[in-house]
N, C-alpha and C positions, 0 to 999 in steps of 0.2 A: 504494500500500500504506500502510495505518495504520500510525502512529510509536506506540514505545509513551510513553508519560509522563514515561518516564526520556527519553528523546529530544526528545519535547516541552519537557520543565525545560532540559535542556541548550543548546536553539537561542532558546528563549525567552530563558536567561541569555547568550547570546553578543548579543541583537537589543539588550535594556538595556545590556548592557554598551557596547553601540558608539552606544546612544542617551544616556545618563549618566555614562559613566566608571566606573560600580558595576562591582566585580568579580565575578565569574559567581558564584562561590562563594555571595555574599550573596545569590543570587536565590534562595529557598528555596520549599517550596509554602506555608508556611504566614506568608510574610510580605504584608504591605499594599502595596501599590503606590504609595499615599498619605504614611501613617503611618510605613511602615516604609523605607522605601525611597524616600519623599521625589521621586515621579515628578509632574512636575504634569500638570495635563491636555494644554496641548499636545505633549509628552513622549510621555503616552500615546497620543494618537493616534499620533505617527509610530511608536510601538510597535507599536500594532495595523494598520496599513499594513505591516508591515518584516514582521512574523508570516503576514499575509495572502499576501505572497508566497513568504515562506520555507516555510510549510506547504500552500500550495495550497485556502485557506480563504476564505470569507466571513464577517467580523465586523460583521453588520451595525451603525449608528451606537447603537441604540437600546440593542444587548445592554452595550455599550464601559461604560457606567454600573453594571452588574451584574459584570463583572468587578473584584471588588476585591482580591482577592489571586491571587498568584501561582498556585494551586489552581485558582481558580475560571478560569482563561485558559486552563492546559495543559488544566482538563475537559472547557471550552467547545471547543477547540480538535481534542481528542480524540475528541469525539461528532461533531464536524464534520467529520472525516476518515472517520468508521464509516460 
C-alpha cells in the first residue's frame, strides 16, 4: 500500500537522521539536501539505499542527481510506490 507524503517526510527524516545526526524536524520538503542540510554525496547514497529498503522502492543511480530536495525524494519516492 502507498505511504502518503506525510509518511514518506516522516521515515525519510528518521533514515537522515540516523545517517547525519540532523534532527527529523529539520528534514522539511522544501529544504536542499546539499545547501541546506549539508548531506554530501556519499551520505546520500546511503540515504537513498536506507529509503530503498524502508519504502520498498527503486532509486535508480541516474535519478539520485535529480533529487535535490527533500520534495523532490518523498515525490520520487511517492510515484514509485503508485
Amino acid at each position: 500500500m502507498a505511504q502518503s507524503e506525510q509518511e514518506i517526510l516522516d521515515g525519510l527524516a528518521e533514515i537522515v537522521n540516523e545517517e547525519t545526526g540532523l534532527p527529523t524536524e529539520s528534514v522539511e520538503l522544501d529544504k536542499s539536501f546539499t545547501d541546506d542540510l549539508d548531506i554530501d554525496s556519499l551520505s546520500m547514497m546511503t540515504i537513498v539505499v536506507n529509503a530503498e529498503e524502508k519504502f520498498g522502492v527503486r532509486i535508480p543511480d541516474d535519478e539520485v542527481k535529480n533529487l535535490k530536495t527533500v520534495k523532490d525524494a518523498v515525490s520520487f519516492i511517492a510515484s514509485a510506490q503508485g
